[in-house]
C-alpha positions in Angstrom: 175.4 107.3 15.7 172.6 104.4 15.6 170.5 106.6 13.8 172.6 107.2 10.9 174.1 103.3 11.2 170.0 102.6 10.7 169.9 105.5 7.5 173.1 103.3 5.9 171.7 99.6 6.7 168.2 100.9 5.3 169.8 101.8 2.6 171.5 98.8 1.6 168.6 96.9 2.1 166.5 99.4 -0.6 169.9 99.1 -3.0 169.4 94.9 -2.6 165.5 95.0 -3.1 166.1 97.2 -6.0 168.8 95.2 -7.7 166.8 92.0 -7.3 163.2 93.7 -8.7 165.8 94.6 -11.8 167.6 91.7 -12.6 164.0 89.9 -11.9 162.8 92.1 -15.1 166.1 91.9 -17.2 165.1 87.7 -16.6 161.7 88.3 -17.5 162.4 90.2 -20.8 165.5 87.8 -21.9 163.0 84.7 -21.9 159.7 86.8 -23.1 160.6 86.1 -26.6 161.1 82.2 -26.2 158.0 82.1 -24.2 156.2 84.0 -27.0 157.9 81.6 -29.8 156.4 78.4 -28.1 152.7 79.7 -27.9 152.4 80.2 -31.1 153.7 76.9 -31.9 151.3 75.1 -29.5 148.7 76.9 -31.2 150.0 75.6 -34.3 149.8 71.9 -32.9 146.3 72.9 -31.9 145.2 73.6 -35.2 146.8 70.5 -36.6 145.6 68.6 -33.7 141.6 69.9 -35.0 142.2 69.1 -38.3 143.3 65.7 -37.3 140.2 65.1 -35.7 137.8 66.1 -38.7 139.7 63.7 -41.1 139.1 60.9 -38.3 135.6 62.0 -38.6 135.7 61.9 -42.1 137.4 59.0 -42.3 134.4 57.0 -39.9 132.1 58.6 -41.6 132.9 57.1 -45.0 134.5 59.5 -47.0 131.5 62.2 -47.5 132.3 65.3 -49.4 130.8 67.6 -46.6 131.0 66.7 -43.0 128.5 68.0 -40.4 130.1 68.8 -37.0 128.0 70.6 -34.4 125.6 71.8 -36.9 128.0 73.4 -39.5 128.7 71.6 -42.6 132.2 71.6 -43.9 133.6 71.1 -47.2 136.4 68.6 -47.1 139.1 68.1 -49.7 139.5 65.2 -51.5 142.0 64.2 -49.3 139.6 64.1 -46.3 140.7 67.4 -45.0 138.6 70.5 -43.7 138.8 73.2 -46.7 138.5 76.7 -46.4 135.2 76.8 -48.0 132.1 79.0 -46.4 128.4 78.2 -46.0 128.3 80.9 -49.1 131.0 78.7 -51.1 133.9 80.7 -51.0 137.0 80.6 -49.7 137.6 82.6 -46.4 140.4 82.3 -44.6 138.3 83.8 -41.2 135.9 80.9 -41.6 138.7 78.1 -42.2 140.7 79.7 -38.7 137.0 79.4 -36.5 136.8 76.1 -37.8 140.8 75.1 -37.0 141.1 77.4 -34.1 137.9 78.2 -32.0 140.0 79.8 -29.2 140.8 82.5 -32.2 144.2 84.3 -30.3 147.1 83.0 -29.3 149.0 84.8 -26.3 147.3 87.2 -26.1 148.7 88.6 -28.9 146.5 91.0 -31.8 145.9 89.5 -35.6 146.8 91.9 -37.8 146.2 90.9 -40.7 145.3 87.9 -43.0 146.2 87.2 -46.5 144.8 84.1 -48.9 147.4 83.2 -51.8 145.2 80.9 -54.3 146.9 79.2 -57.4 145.5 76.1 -59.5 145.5 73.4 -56.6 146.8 75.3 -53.6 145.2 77.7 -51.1 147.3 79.2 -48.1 145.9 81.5 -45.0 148.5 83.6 -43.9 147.7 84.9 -40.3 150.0 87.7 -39.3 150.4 89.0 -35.4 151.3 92.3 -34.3 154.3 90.2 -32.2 155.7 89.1 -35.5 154.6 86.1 -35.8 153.0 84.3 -38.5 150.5 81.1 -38.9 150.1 79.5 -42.3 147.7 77.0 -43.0 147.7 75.6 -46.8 146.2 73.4 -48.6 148.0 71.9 -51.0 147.2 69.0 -53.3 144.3 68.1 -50.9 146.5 68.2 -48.1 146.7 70.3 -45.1 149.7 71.9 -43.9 150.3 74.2 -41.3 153.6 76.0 -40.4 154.3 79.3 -37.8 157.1 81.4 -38.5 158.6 84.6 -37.4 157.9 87.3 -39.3 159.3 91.0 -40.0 155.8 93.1 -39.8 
Protein backbone atom coordinates (compact mmCIF):
# COMPACT_ATOMS: atom_id res chain seq x y z
CA UNK A 1 0.00 0.00 0.00
CA UNK A 2 2.95 2.66 0.75
CA UNK A 3 4.70 1.38 -2.04
CA UNK A 4 2.21 2.13 -4.66
CA UNK A 5 1.05 5.58 -2.51
CA UNK A 6 5.03 6.35 -3.25
CA UNK A 7 4.57 5.10 -7.35
CA UNK A 8 1.45 7.81 -7.43
CA UNK A 9 3.16 10.86 -5.30
CA UNK A 10 6.39 10.24 -7.59
CA UNK A 11 4.44 10.57 -10.13
CA UNK A 12 2.84 13.76 -9.58
CA UNK A 13 5.95 15.21 -8.66
CA UNK A 14 7.47 14.06 -12.42
CA UNK A 15 3.90 15.43 -14.01
CA UNK A 16 4.68 19.03 -11.95
CA UNK A 17 8.49 19.11 -12.95
CA UNK A 18 7.44 18.28 -16.37
CA UNK A 19 4.74 20.87 -16.71
CA UNK A 20 6.96 23.66 -15.27
CA UNK A 21 10.22 22.63 -17.70
CA UNK A 22 7.24 23.13 -20.51
CA UNK A 23 5.59 26.18 -19.77
CA UNK A 24 9.41 27.49 -18.89
CA UNK A 25 10.01 26.80 -22.80
CA UNK A 26 6.51 27.98 -24.19
CA UNK A 27 7.89 31.51 -22.00
CA UNK A 28 11.11 31.30 -23.54
CA UNK A 29 9.87 30.95 -27.23
CA UNK A 30 6.91 33.61 -26.76
CA UNK A 31 9.61 36.39 -25.76
CA UNK A 32 12.60 34.99 -28.13
CA UNK A 33 11.34 37.15 -30.85
CA UNK A 34 11.11 40.45 -28.81
CA UNK A 35 14.45 39.70 -27.36
CA UNK A 36 15.82 39.15 -30.98
CA UNK A 37 13.95 42.52 -32.24
CA UNK A 38 15.83 44.64 -29.49
CA UNK A 39 19.48 43.40 -30.41
CA UNK A 40 19.34 44.28 -33.49
CA UNK A 41 18.20 47.62 -32.62
CA UNK A 42 20.97 48.14 -30.07
CA UNK A 43 23.26 47.21 -32.66
CA UNK A 44 21.67 49.77 -34.77
CA UNK A 45 22.29 52.51 -31.95
CA UNK A 46 25.87 51.08 -31.96
CA UNK A 47 26.46 51.83 -35.31
CA UNK A 48 24.98 55.29 -35.08
CA UNK A 49 26.66 55.79 -31.83
CA UNK A 50 30.39 55.04 -34.05
CA UNK A 51 29.45 57.16 -36.60
CA UNK A 52 28.66 59.90 -34.11
CA UNK A 53 31.96 59.65 -32.85
CA UNK A 54 33.92 60.03 -36.31
CA UNK A 55 32.00 63.26 -37.16
CA UNK A 56 33.09 64.61 -33.56
CA UNK A 57 36.50 63.66 -34.74
CA UNK A 58 35.96 65.19 -37.82
CA UNK A 59 34.45 67.94 -36.54
CA UNK A 60 37.86 68.70 -33.95
CA UNK A 61 39.85 67.95 -36.45
CA UNK A 62 38.72 70.82 -38.78
CA UNK A 63 36.76 69.54 -41.36
CA UNK A 64 39.46 67.22 -43.36
CA UNK A 65 38.28 65.27 -46.30
CA UNK A 66 39.91 61.98 -44.95
CA UNK A 67 40.18 61.22 -41.28
CA UNK A 68 42.86 58.89 -39.85
CA UNK A 69 41.65 56.75 -36.96
CA UNK A 70 43.81 53.91 -35.61
CA UNK A 71 45.90 53.89 -38.75
CA UNK A 72 43.03 53.60 -41.38
CA UNK A 73 42.12 56.61 -43.28
CA UNK A 74 38.54 57.21 -43.96
CA UNK A 75 36.84 59.13 -46.53
CA UNK A 76 34.23 61.35 -45.07
CA UNK A 77 31.30 63.02 -46.83
CA UNK A 78 30.88 66.41 -47.14
CA UNK A 79 28.71 66.39 -44.37
CA UNK A 80 31.46 65.07 -41.98
CA UNK A 81 30.25 61.61 -42.07
CA UNK A 82 32.29 58.26 -42.52
CA UNK A 83 31.54 57.04 -46.31
CA UNK A 84 31.63 53.78 -47.57
CA UNK A 85 34.72 54.33 -49.48
CA UNK A 86 37.82 51.63 -49.41
CA UNK A 87 41.57 52.05 -49.22
CA UNK A 88 41.12 50.97 -53.10
CA UNK A 89 38.44 53.89 -53.64
CA UNK A 90 35.44 52.07 -54.07
CA UNK A 91 32.51 51.66 -52.39
CA UNK A 92 32.09 48.41 -50.20
CA UNK A 93 29.55 47.96 -48.07
CA UNK A 94 31.91 45.09 -45.96
CA UNK A 95 34.43 47.94 -45.43
CA UNK A 96 31.80 50.66 -44.36
CA UNK A 97 30.12 47.80 -41.68
CA UNK A 98 34.06 47.03 -40.09
CA UNK A 99 34.33 50.57 -39.82
CA UNK A 100 30.55 51.24 -38.15
CA UNK A 101 30.37 47.86 -36.52
CA UNK A 102 33.76 46.27 -35.40
CA UNK A 103 31.86 43.59 -33.32
CA UNK A 104 30.54 42.49 -37.05
CA UNK A 105 27.30 40.06 -35.68
CA UNK A 106 24.59 40.88 -33.73
CA UNK A 107 22.94 37.96 -31.64
CA UNK A 108 24.51 35.70 -32.68
CA UNK A 109 22.68 35.69 -35.61
CA UNK A 110 24.35 34.72 -39.53
CA UNK A 111 24.58 37.69 -42.38
CA UNK A 112 23.36 36.49 -45.26
CA UNK A 113 23.67 38.60 -47.51
CA UNK A 114 24.52 42.31 -48.33
CA UNK A 115 23.24 44.46 -51.14
CA UNK A 116 24.63 48.22 -52.10
CA UNK A 117 21.78 50.38 -54.03
CA UNK A 118 23.81 53.45 -55.58
CA UNK A 119 21.89 56.35 -57.41
CA UNK A 120 23.31 60.01 -58.11
CA UNK A 121 23.77 61.29 -54.37
CA UNK A 122 22.71 58.27 -52.37
CA UNK A 123 24.39 54.97 -51.33
CA UNK A 124 22.59 52.38 -48.96
CA UNK A 125 24.09 48.97 -47.42
CA UNK A 126 21.52 46.67 -46.91
CA UNK A 127 22.61 43.85 -44.39
CA UNK A 128 20.29 40.94 -44.36
CA UNK A 129 20.20 38.13 -41.33
CA UNK A 130 19.27 34.70 -41.60
CA UNK A 131 16.68 35.76 -38.47
CA UNK A 132 14.96 38.13 -40.82
CA UNK A 133 16.23 40.98 -39.92
CA UNK A 134 17.61 43.77 -41.77
CA UNK A 135 20.28 46.78 -41.13
CA UNK A 136 20.42 49.65 -43.56
CA UNK A 137 22.92 52.20 -43.43
CA UNK A 138 22.61 55.10 -46.26
CA UNK A 139 24.01 57.80 -47.09
CA UNK A 140 22.04 60.21 -48.40
CA UNK A 141 22.76 63.80 -49.33
CA UNK A 142 26.04 63.56 -47.23
CA UNK A 143 24.17 62.30 -44.41
CA UNK A 144 24.08 59.12 -42.63
CA UNK A 145 21.22 57.19 -41.78
CA UNK A 146 20.67 54.03 -40.42
CA UNK A 147 17.38 52.04 -39.91
CA UNK A 148 16.78 47.95 -38.91
CA UNK A 149 13.81 46.43 -40.04
CA UNK A 150 12.18 43.08 -40.17
CA UNK A 151 12.48 41.42 -43.13
CA UNK A 152 10.76 38.38 -45.14
CA UNK A 153 14.11 36.43 -46.33
Amino acid sequence: MANQRDRIQSAIWVCLVVSLIAAFFWSWRKMESPVTDVAYIVAGKRILEQANSYHQDWLLMKQPSTLVVNDKSLVMSNKGWVTPVDENGYNNCDYWWTVLYPKGEVFNGQLDRIEMIEDKDNLSCHFYYLSEHEIIISLVNGRIRIDVALTKI
